[in-house]
N, C-alpha and C positions, 0 to 999 in steps of 0.2 A: 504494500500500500504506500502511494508517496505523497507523504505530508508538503504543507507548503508552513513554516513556520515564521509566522512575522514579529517584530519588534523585536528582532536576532538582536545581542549583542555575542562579542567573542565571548562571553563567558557563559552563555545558551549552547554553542557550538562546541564547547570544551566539555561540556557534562551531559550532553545530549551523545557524540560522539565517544566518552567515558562510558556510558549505560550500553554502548551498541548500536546507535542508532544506525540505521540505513536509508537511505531513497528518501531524505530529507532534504527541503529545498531553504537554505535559512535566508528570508529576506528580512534587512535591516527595515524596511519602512515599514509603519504600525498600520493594520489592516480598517480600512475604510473606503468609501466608495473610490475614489482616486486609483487606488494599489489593489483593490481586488481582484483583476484580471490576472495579479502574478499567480493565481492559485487555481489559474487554467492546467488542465492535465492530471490535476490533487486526484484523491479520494478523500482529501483531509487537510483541513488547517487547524495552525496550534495557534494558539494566541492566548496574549495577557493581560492583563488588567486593564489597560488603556486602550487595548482595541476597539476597532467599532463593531460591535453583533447586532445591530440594530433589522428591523426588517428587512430597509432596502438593501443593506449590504446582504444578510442570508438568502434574499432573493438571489442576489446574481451570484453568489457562491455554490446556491441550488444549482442553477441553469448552466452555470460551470463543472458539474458533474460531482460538485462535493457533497459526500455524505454523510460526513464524520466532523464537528467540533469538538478539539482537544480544549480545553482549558488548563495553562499548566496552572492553575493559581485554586485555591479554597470559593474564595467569593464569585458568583455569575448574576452579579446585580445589572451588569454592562450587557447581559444579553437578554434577547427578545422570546425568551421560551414558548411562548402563543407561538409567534411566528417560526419557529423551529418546527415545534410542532406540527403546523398546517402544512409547511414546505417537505417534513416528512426527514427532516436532518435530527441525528443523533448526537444527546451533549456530554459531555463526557470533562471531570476535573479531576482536581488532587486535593480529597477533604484534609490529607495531612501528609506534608511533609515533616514539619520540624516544629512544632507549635512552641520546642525551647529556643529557638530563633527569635520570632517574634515578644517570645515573654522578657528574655534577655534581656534585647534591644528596651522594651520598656523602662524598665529597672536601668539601665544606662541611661537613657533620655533623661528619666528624673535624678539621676544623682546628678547628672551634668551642672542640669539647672539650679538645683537649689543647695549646689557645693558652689557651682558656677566656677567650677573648672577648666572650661574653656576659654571662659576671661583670663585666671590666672594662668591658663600656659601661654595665652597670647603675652601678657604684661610679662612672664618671666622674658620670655626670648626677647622682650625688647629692653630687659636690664631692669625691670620694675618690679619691686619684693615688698612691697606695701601691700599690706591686708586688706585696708580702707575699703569698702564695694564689695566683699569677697563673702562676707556672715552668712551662712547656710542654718540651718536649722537639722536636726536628730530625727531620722525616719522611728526608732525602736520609740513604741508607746504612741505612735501619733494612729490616728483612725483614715483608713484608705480604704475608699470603698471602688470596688468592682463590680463593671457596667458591662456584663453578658459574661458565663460561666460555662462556655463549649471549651472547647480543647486548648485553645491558649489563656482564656479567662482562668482555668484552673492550673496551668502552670503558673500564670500572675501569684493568684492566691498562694501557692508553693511557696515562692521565693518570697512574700511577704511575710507569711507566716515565719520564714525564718529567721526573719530583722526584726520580728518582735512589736508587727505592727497590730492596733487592733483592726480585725475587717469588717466589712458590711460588704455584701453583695446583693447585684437584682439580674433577676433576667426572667423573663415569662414561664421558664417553666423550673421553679426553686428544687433543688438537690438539698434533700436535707443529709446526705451524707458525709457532704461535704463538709459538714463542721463548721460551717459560717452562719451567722444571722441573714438571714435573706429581707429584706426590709424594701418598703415603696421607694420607687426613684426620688420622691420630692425629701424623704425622709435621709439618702443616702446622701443628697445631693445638702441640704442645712449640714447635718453631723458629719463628714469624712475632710480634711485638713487636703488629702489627696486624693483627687476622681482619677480614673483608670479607666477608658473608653474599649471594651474587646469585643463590640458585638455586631452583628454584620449589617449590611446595607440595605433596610428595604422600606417600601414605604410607609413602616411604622416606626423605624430608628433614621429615615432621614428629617435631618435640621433636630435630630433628640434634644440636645443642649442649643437652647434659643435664649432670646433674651431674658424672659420671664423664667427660667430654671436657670440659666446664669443667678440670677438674681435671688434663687434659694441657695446658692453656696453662701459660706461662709464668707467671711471678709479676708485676702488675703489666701484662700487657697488655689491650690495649684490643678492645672488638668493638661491630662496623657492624653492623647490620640496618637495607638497603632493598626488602626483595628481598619475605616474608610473614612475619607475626607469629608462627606458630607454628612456624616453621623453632626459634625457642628454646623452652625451656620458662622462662618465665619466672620461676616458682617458683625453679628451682632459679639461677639469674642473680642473686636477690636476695640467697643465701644466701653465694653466693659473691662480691659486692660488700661482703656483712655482714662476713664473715673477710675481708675485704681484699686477698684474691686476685685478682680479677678488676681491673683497673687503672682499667676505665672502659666506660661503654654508652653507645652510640650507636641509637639507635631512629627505623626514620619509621614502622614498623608494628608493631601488638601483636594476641596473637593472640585478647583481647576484644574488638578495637575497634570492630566492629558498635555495640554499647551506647554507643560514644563518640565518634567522630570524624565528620567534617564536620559536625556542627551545635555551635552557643553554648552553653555547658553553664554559663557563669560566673559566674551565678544560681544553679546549683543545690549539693547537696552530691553529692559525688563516691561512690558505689556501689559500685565497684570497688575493694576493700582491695587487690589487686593492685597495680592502678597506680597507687591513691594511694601506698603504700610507695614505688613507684618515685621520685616527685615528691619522697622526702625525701632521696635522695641527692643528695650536693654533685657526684660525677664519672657524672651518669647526664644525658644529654642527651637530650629528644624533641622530634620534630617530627610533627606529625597527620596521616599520608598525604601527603606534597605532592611528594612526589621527581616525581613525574611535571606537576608542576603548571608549566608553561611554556606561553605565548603557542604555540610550534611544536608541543610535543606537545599539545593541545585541537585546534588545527587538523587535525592527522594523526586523531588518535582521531576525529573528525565525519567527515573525509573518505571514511577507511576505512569507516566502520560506516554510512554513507551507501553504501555502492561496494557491499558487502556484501548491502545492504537491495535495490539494484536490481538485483546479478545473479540473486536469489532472486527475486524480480517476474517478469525476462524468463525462465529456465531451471529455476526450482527447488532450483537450487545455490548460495550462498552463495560470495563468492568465497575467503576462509576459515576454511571450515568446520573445526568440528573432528570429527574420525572417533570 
């Protein structure tokens, strides 16, 4: 079967060809009506987050003979499942690669921030050893609460629990196994010092934190988003960093970031008045998509979306599929 794999980077092509892959076609450009013709010849295209699955585009990847949508990614908020469905195309992802990737990467966002570490190694290398700006606060004993408890929300929990945080969590369907207080959003959102955003994209968590639940946090606390970009609304996020309410952001995704992330932008001028705004806060931390970005989860994401590609070869069915 020959895949047409878009939004290639060298490092797609290095773990893709690590797992085995064969009669893979990697094209750098991200898949939308423009670049869909490269996936003439397919039985299959892989694509990621930022692609476009929209109707018109699975229309003409229909009528190009493709049969098969790989997803190498968790989330398929970006695709049009009706219209897969009517067109008769099978969807197929990777529910887990590495959920300690992304839990990791959180737990790093927030100690950055509020060690504000990155200030200090910039001010060391420039000769500057003054503390002044630099006061962080003690994660052990403070209250963090976690916002959606699938597979990386309870790695979250893990690693908090070990720094001796108290937690609160919510998510629509409560695990009492888990050992955590499961409490309403508006109640997580008043009592946690630190919100933790894990939970996935759809249109009952998009724009979740808006102005008016901004405004049940406390004063001065801090909030994580590794999870998808328009879980916030970012507008209202700037506004509430403006009043000085909001204590501190933590971001690996935003909810323009098709226009921006995985390529060199460092040449050009910045488009997005949104998240240039962002870039002028002093307690606003980002990083461009990478929480999943690890040696183990690129091997997991190829292996699976490789596993996927040939159950759908031998049977027709994708091994998972999404319904």
């Amino acid at each position: 079967m020959r895949i047409a794999l878009f939004s290639a980077k060298r490092y797609d092509r290095q773990s893709f060809l690590a797992a085995g892959a064969r009669d893979i076609d990697f094209i750098e450009a991200r898949l939308d009506l423009h670049t869909v013709g490269a996936a003439q010849g397919c039985a299959a295209v892989c694509a990621f987050v930022n692609d476009r699955l929209d109707a018109p585009v699975l229309e003409q990847l229909q009528q190009r003979g493709v049969r098969l949508v790989l997803l190498r990614c968790a989330g398929f908020n970006h695709v049009d499942l009706a219209a897969a469905q009517r067109l008769g195309l099978a969807v197929a992802r990777v529910p887990e690669y590495s959920p300690h990737a992304v839990a990791e990467h959180t737990l790093a966002l927030l100690l950055t921030l509020i060690r504000k570490t990155h200030r200090a190694h910039a001010r060391v290398r420039e000769g500057n050893f003054d503390l002044d700006g630099l006061l962080g606060f003690d994660l052990h004993g403070k209250t963090v609460g976690v916002i959606g408890t699938g597979r990386i929300g309870r790695c979250v929990l893990r690693i908090f629990q070990g720094l001796g945080c108290e937690l609160l969590a919510h998510d629509p369907q409560p695990d009492a196994s888990l050992g955590v207080p499961f409490v309403g959003l508006e109640e997580l959102l008043r009592r946690a010092r630190v919100v933790l955003l894990q939970c996935p994209l759809n249109p009952q968590t998009h724009h979740l934190i808006n102005a008016e639940r901004l405004a049940c946090m406390q004063p001065g606390a801090v909030l994580v988003n590794t999870s998808r970009g328009a879980v916030i609304d970012t507008r209202a996020v700037i506004q509430s960093l403006k009043r000085g309410h909001l204590g501190g952001l933590a971001i690996d995704v935003y909810e323009e970031e098709a226009e921006l992330f995985f390529a060199d932008r460092s040449g050009e001028v910045l488009a997005d008045d949104v998240f240039a705004r962002l870039l002028t806060f002093p307690n606003v931390l980002i990083t461009a998509h990478q929480g999943f970005f690890t040696e183990e989860a690129l091997a997991g994401i190829a292996q699976t979306t490789l596993a996927n590609a040939a159950a759908f070869a031998q049977s027709g069915w994708p091994l998972h599929v999404i319904p």
